[in-house]
LOTORRO-517067 format. One record per residue (C-alpha): residue in three letters; x, y, z. Coordinates in nm, 3 decimals, always signed. Example, Ala and Ser with C-alpha at 12.3 -4.5 7.8 and 13.67 -1.06 7.14 Angstrom:
 residuo      xx      yy      zz
     ala  +1.230  -0.450  +0.780
     ser  +1.367  -0.106  +0.714
This chain:
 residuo      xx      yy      zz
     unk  +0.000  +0.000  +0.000
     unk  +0.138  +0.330  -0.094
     unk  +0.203  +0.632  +0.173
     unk  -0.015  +0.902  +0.288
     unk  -0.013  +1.159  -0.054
     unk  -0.121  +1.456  +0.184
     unk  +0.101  +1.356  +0.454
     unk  +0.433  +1.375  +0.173
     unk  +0.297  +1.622  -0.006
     unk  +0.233  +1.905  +0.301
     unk  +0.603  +1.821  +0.405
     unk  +0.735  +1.891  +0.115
     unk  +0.530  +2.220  +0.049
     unk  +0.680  +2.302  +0.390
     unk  +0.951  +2.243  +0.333
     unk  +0.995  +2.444  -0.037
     unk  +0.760  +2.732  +0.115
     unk  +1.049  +2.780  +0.414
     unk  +1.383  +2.730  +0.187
     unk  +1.219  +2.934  -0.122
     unk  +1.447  +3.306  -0.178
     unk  +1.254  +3.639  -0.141
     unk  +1.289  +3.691  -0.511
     unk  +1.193  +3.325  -0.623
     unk  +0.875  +3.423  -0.436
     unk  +0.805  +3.748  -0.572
     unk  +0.946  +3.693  -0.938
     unk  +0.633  +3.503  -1.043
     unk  +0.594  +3.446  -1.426
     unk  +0.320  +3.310  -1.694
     unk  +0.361  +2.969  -1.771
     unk  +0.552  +2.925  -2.119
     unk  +0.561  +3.310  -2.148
     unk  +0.839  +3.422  -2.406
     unk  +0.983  +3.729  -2.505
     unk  +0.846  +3.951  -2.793
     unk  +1.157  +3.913  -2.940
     unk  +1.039  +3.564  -3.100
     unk  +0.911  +3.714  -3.438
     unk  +0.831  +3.568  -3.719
     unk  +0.859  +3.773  -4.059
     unk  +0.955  +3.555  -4.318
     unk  +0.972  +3.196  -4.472
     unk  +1.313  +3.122  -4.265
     unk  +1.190  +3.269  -3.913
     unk  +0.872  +3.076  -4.012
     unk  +1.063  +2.725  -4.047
     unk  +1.237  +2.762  -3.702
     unk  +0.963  +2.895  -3.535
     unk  +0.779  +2.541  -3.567
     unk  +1.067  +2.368  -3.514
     unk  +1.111  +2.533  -3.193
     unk  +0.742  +2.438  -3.134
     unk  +0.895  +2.083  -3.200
     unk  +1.191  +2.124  -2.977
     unk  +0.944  +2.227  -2.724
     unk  +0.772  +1.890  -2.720
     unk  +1.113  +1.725  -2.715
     unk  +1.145  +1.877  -2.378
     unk  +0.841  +1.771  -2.261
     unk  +0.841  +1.362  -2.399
     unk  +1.260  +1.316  -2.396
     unk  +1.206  +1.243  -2.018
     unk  +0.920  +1.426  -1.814
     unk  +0.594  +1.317  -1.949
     unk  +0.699  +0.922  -2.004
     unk  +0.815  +0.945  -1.615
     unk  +0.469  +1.078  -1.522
     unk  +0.304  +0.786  -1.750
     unk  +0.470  +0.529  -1.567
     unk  +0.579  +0.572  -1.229
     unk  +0.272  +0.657  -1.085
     unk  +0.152  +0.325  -1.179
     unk  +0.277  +0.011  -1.103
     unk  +0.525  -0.139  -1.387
     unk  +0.813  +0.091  -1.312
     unk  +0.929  +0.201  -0.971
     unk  +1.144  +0.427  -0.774
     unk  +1.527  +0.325  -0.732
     unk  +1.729  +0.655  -0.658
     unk  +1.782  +0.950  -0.413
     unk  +1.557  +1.173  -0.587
     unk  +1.307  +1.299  -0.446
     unk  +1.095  +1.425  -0.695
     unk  +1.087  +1.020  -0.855
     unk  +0.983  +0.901  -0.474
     unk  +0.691  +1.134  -0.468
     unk  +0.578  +0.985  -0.798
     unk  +0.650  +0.625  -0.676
     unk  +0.407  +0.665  -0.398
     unk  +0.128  +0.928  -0.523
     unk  +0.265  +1.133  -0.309
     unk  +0.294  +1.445  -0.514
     unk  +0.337  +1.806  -0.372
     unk  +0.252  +2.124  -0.606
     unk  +0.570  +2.179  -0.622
     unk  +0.739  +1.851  -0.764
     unk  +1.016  +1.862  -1.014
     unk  +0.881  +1.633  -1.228
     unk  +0.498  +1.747  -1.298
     unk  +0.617  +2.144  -1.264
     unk  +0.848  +2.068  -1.518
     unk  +0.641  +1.898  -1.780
     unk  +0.332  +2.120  -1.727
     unk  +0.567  +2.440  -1.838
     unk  +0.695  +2.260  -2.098
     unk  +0.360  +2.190  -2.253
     unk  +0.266  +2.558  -2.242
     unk  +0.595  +2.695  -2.350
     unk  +0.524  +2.451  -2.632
     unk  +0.158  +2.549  -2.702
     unk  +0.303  +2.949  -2.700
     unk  +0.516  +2.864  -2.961
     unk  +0.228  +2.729  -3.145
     unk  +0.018  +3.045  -3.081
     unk  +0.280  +3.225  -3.170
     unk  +0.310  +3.060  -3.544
     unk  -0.084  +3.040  -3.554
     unk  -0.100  +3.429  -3.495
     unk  +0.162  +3.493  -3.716
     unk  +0.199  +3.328  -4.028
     unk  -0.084  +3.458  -4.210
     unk  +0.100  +3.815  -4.236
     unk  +0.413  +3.645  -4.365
     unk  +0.465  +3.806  -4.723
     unk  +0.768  +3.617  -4.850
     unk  +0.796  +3.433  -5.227
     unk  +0.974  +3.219  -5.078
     unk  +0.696  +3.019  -4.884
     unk  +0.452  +2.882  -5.097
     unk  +0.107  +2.844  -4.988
     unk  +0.107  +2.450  -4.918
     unk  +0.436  +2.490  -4.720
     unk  +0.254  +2.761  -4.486
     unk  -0.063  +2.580  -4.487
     unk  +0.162  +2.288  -4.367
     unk  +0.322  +2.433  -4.100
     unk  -0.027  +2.613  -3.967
     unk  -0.116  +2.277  -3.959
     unk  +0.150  +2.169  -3.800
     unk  +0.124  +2.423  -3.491
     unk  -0.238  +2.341  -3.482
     unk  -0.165  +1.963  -3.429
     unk  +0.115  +2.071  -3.179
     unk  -0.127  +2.280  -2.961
     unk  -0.355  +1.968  -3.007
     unk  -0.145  +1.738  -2.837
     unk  -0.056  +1.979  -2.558
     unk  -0.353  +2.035  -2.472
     unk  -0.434  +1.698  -2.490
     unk  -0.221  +1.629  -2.268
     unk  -0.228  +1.867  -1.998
     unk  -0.613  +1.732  -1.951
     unk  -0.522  +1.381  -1.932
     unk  -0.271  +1.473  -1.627
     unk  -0.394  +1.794  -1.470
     unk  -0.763  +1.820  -1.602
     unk  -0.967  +2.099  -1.744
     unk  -0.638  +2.333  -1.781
     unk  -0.634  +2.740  -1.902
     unk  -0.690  +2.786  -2.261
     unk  -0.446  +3.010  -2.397
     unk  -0.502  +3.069  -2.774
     unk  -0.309  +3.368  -2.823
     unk  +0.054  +3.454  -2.783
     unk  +0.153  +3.463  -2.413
     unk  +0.426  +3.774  -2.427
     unk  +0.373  +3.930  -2.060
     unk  +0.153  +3.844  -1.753
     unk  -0.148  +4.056  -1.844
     unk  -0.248  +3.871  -2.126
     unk  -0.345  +3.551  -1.955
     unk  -0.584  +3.760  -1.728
     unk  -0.931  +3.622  -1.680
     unk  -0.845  +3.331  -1.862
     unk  -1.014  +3.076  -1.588
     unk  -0.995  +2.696  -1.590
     unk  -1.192  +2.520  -1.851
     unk  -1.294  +2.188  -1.802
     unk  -1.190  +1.873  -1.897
     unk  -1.448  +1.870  -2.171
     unk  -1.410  +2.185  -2.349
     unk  -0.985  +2.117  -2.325
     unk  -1.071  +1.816  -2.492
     unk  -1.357  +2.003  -2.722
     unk  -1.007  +2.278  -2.828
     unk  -0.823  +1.934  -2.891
     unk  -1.083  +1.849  -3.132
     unk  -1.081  +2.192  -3.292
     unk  -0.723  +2.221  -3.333
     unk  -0.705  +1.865  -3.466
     unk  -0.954  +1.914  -3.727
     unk  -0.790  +2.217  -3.867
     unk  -0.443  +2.016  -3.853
     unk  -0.646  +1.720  -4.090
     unk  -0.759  +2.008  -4.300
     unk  -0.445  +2.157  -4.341
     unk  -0.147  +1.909  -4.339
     unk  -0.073  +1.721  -4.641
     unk  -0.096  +1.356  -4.713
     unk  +0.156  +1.142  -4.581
     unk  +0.513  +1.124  -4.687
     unk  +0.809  +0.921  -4.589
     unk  +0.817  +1.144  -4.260
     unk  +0.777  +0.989  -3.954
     unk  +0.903  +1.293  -3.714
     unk  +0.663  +1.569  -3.869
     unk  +0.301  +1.603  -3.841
     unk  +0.084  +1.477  -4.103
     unk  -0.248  +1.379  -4.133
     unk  -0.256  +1.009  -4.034
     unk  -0.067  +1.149  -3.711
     unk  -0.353  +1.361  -3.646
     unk  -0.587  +1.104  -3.724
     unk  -0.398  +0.889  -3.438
     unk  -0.385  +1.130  -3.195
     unk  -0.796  +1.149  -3.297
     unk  -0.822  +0.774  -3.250
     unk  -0.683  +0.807  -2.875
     unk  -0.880  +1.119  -2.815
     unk  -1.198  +0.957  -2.884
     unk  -1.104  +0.653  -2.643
     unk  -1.041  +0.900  -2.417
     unk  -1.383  +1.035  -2.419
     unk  -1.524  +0.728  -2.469
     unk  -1.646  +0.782  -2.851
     unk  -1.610  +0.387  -2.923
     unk  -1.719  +0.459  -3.262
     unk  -1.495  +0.743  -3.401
     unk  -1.201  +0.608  -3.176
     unk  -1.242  +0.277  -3.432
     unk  -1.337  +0.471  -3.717
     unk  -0.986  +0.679  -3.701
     unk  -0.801  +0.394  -3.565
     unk  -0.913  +0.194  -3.906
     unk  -0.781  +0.471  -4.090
     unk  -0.416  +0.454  -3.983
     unk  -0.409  +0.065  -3.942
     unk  -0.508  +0.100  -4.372
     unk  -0.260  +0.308  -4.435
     unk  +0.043  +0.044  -4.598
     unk  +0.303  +0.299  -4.459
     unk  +0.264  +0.169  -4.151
     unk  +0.311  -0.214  -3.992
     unk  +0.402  -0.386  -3.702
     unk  +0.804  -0.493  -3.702
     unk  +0.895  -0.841  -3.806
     unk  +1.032  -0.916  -3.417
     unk  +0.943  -0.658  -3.123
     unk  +1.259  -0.547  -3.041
     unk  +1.342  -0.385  -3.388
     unk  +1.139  -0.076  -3.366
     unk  +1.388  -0.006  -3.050
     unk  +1.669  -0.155  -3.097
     unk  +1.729  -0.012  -3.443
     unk  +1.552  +0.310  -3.312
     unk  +1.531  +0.513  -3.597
     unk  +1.195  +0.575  -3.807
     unk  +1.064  +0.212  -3.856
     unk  +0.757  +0.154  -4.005
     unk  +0.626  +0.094  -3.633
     unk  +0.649  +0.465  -3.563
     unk  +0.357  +0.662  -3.636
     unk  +0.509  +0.985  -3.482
     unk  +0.817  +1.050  -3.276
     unk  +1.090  +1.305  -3.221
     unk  +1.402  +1.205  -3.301
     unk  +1.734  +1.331  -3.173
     unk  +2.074  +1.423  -3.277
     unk  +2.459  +1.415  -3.112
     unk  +2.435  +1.764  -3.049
     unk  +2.063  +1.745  -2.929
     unk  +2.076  +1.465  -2.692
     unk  +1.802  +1.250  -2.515
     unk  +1.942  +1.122  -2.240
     unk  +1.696  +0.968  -2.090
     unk  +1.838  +0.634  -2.116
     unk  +2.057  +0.698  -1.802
     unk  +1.778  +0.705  -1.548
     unk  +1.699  +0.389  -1.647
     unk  +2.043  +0.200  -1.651
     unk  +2.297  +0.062  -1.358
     unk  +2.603  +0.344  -1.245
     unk  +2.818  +0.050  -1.412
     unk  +2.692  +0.121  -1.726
     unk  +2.695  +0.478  -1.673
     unk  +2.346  +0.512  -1.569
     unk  +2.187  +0.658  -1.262
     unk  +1.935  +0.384  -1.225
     unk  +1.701  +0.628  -1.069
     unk  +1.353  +0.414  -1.250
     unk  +1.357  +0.037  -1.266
     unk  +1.103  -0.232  -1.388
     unk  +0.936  -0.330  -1.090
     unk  +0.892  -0.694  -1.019
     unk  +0.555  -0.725  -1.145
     unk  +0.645  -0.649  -1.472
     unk  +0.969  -0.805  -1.481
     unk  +0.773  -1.161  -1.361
     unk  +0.491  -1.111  -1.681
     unk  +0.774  -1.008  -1.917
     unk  +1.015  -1.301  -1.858
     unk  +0.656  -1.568  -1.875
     unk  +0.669  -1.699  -2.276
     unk  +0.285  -1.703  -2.252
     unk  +0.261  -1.293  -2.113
     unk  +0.579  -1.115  -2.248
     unk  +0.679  -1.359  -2.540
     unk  +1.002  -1.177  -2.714
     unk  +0.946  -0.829  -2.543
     unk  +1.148  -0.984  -2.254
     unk  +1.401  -0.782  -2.450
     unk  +1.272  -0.509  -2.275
     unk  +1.469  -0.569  -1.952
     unk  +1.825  -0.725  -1.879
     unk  +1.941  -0.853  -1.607
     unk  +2.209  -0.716  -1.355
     unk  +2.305  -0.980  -1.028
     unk  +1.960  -1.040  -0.911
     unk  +1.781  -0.695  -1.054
     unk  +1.686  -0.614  -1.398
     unk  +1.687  -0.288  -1.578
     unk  +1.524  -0.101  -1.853
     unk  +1.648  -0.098  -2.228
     unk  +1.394  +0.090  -2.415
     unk  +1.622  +0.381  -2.417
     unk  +1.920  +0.212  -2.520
     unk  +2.132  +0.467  -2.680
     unk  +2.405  +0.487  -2.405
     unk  +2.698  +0.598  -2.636
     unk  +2.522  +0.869  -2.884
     unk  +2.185  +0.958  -2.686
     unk  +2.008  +0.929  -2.967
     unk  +1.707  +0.783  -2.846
     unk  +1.370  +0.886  -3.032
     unk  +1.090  +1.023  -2.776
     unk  +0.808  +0.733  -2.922
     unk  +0.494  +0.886  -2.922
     unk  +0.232  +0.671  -3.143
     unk  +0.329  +0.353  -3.227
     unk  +0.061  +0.149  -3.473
     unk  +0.040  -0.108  -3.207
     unk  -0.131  +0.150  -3.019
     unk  -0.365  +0.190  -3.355
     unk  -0.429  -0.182  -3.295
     unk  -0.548  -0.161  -2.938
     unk  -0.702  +0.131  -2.934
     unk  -0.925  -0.026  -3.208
     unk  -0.963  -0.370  -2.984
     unk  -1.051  -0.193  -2.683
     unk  -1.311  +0.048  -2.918
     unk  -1.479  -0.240  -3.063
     unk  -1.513  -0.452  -2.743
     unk  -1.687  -0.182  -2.586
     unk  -1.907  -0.181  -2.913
     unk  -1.998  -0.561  -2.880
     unk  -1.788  -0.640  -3.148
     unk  -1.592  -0.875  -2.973
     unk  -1.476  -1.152  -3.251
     unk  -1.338  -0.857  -3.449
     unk  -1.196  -0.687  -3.140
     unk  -1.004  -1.030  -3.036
     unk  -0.873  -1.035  -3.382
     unk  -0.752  -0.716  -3.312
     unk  -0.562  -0.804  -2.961
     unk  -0.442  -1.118  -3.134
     unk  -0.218  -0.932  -3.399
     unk  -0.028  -0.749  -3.121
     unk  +0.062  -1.100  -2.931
     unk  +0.138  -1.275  -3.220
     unk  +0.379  -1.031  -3.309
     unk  +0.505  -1.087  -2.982
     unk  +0.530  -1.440  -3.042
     unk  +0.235  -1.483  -2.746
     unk  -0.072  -1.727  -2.844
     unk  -0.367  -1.626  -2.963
     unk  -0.643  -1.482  -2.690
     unk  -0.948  -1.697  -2.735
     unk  -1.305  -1.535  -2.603
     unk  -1.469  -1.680  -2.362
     unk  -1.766  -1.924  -2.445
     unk  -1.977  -1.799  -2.128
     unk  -2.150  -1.502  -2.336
     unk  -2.181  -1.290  -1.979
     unk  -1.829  -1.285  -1.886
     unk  -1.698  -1.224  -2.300
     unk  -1.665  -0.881  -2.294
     unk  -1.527  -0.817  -1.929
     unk  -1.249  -1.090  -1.936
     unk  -1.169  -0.931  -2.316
     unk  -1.106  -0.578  -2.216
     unk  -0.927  -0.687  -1.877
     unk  -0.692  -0.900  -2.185
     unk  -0.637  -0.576  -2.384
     unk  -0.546  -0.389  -2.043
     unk  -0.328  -0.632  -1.951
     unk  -0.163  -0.674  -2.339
     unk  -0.133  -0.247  -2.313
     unk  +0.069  -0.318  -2.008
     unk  +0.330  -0.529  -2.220
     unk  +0.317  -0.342  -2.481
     unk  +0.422  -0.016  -2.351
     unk  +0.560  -0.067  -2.009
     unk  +0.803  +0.227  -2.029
     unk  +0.602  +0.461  -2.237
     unk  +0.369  +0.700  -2.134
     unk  +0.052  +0.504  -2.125
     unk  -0.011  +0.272  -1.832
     unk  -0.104  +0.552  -1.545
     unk  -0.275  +0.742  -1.769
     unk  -0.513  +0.398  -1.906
     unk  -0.558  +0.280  -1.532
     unk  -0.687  +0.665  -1.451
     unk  -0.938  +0.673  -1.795
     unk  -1.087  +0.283  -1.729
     unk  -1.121  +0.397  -1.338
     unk  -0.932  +0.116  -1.282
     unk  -0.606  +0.297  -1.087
     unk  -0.819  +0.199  -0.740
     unk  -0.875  -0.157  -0.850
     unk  -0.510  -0.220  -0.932
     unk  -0.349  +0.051  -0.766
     unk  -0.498  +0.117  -0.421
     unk  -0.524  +0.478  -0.509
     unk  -0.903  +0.462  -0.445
     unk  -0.902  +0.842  -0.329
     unk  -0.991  +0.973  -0.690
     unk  -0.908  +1.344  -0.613
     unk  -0.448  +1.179  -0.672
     unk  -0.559  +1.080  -1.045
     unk  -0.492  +1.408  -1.101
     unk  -0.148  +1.587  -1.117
     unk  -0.162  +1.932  -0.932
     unk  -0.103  +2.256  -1.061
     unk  +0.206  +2.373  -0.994
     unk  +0.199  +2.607  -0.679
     unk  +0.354  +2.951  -0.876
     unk  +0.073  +2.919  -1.107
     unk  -0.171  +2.926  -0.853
     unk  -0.013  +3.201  -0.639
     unk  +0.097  +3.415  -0.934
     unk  -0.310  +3.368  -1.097
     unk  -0.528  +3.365  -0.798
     unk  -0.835  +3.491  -0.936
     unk  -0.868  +3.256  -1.237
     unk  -0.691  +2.928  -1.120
     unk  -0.811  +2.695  -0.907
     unk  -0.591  +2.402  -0.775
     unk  -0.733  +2.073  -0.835
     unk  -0.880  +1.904  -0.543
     unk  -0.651  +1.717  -0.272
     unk  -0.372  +1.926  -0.263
């Protein structure tokens, strides 16, 4: 059973409120706010202002937001001196921890950018950017803002809209909280306009286009349980012959570049590093070891009739094992992987077992563990107890599937299944708070989410 949340989390706020400078306290700025100096006059400024908006999200899913999907839950677990990974561990999370501050900024700084290009764009008058290539990259910051948003309300809830360029404190005035359903109602806007706007697909894997939009559709609709547009999109990418599971698991990672596995991800270069392979590996291998595979996972992994060949997920050190997702210990050149088609697959499988459709839905489940080299799941033949046992299977197959990617705390909080399998049954810690400069700098139009 996991530790008293309010009991860590009141300590720590203590303890940050009485070792916090004078000027940290008074010097209290918008989140993502940048300087007016970012302008954006012509096809070049144009270019790198969406990449920015890309670099952005690099911060945000090169170590933060996959920590937050995971740790919280209960396939990856706290093995360091940090604190800010022990609060996770143990849903013990004060408004003030590294972790969640940092990713929250990140996604606004992120979704600035974005307003930023969205605002500015249209008065671009330059030859030398055609009309597709600045439809493309409005479409581009739309999806961007898209998944930000998208996924500030999965962790934090209904979250501050900004839609406009954040350049000083005043303009975020009176902007109050919306709620989860209209930040998942501006997902939905921004993501149509991205479909509208983005071209077909390409050979790019690393750049928004619209079957990437139509993913991140697919898992929006799960999210708010649409069963049948969450299919209906899902079918859409799973047609598309660019993409298709890898021949054996461990090739989308292992060669981790851009395989026809990846439906979006940011990749990274020698001189911009992910790194966040060394939280996960042993100080003899020049890790910090600071997240491990806890032994739940490690047991279901290394079971031929669970894990089949994605026990090449962990390696063994003595008696522990360790994480090799991010594997890249010599260049740091790890992608960030963001939608994988196997995620296509169960997102349909869950969609259409919650339809009734569950031959079709099995069929479904069955192509991600026979990739896996795991037998085939077979429905039950007591009609009553089909549908429950089959979306427990696909819960249990998303646990596999992704056990170091952000997706298992964020599942167990959408199927209200975290108290079930978690013992978090207060529902008030499915929620990440807001972080506590926000709140104090914002009074009047923030609100902190309940708990904390």
């Amino acid at each position: 059973m996991k530790i008293n949340k309010l009991t860590i989390a009141l300590a720590a706020l203590s303890f940050s409120l009485l070792t916090s400078s004078c000027e940290k306290q008074l010097t209290l700025n918008p989140t993502g706010a940048i300087s007016d100096g970012v302008s954006i006059v012509d096809a070049s400024t144009a270019r790198a202002a969406i990449i920015g908006a890309y670099s952005g999200l690099q911060d945000v899913y090169a170590h933060h937001y996959p920590t937050l999907g995971t740790m919280p839950a209960d396939l990856v677990e706290f093995n360091g001196s940090l604190t800010e990974y022990l609060q996770l561990d143990q849903n013990s999370i004060p408004t003030d921890n590294v972790k969640t501050v940092s990713a929250y900024k990140a996604l606004y700084k992120t979704i600035n950018i974005a307003n930023s290009v969205i605002a500015k764009i249209a008065t671009v008058s330059d030859a030398a950017l055609s009309t597709t290539e600045r439809n493309t990259i409005l479409g581009e910051a739309h999806f961007l803002r898209g998944l930000a948003y998208f996924d500030l309300g999965r962790g934090w809830g209904g979250v501050q809209l900004q839609l406009k360029p954040t350049e000083n404190f005043d303009a975020i005035k009176g902007i109050k909280r919306s709620s989860l359903a209209e930040t998942y109602a501006q997902v939905h806007k921004d993501l149509l306009e991205a479909e509208r706007l983005l071209p077909e697909d390409n050979s790019t894997r690393n750049r928004a286009q619209k079957s990437v939009v139509r993913a991140l559709k697919s898992r929006l609709f799960l999210y708010q349980e649409n069963w049948a547009e969450a299919e209906n999109y899902a079918t859409q990418v799973i047609n598309n012959t660019k993409y298709s599971l890898v021949e054996s698991y461990s090739s989308f990672f292992a060669a981790p570049f851009l395989t026809t596995e990846s439906v979006f991800e940011l990749t990274f270069a020698s001189n911009d590093r992910n790194t966040y392979w060394v939280y996960w590996y042993p100080s003899s291998l020049g890790g910090q070891w600071n997240i491990k595979p806890t032994n739940k996972v490690v047991t279901a992994l290394l079971d031929p009739a669970q894990g089949g060949d994605r026990k090449a997920l962990i390696k063994q050190l003595g008696n522990e094992y360790y994480g090799v997702l991010y594997n890249s210990i010599s260049s740091s050149t790890d992608p960030a992987y963001l939608i994988r088609i196997a995620e296509l697959y169960l997102i349909r499988a869950e969609a259409r077992a919650q339809q009734g459709k569950l031959a079709a839905a099995a069929e479904d489940l069955n192509k991600i563990r026979n990739r896996s080299k795991v037998a085939s799941y077979t429905l039950s033949s007591k009609a009553e107890n089909a549908k429950g046992e089959l979306l427990l299977a696909i819960e249990n197959e998303n646990a596999l599937e992704f056990p170091f990617e952000a997706h298992r705390w964020f599942d167990l909080v959408r199927t209200k299944r975290a108290g079930a399998v978690l013992g978090l049954t207060n529902t008030n810690y499915w929620l990440f708070p807001l972080p506590f400069t926000d709140i104090q700098s914002d009074k009047d139009d923030v609100e902190q989410n309940p708990g904390y």
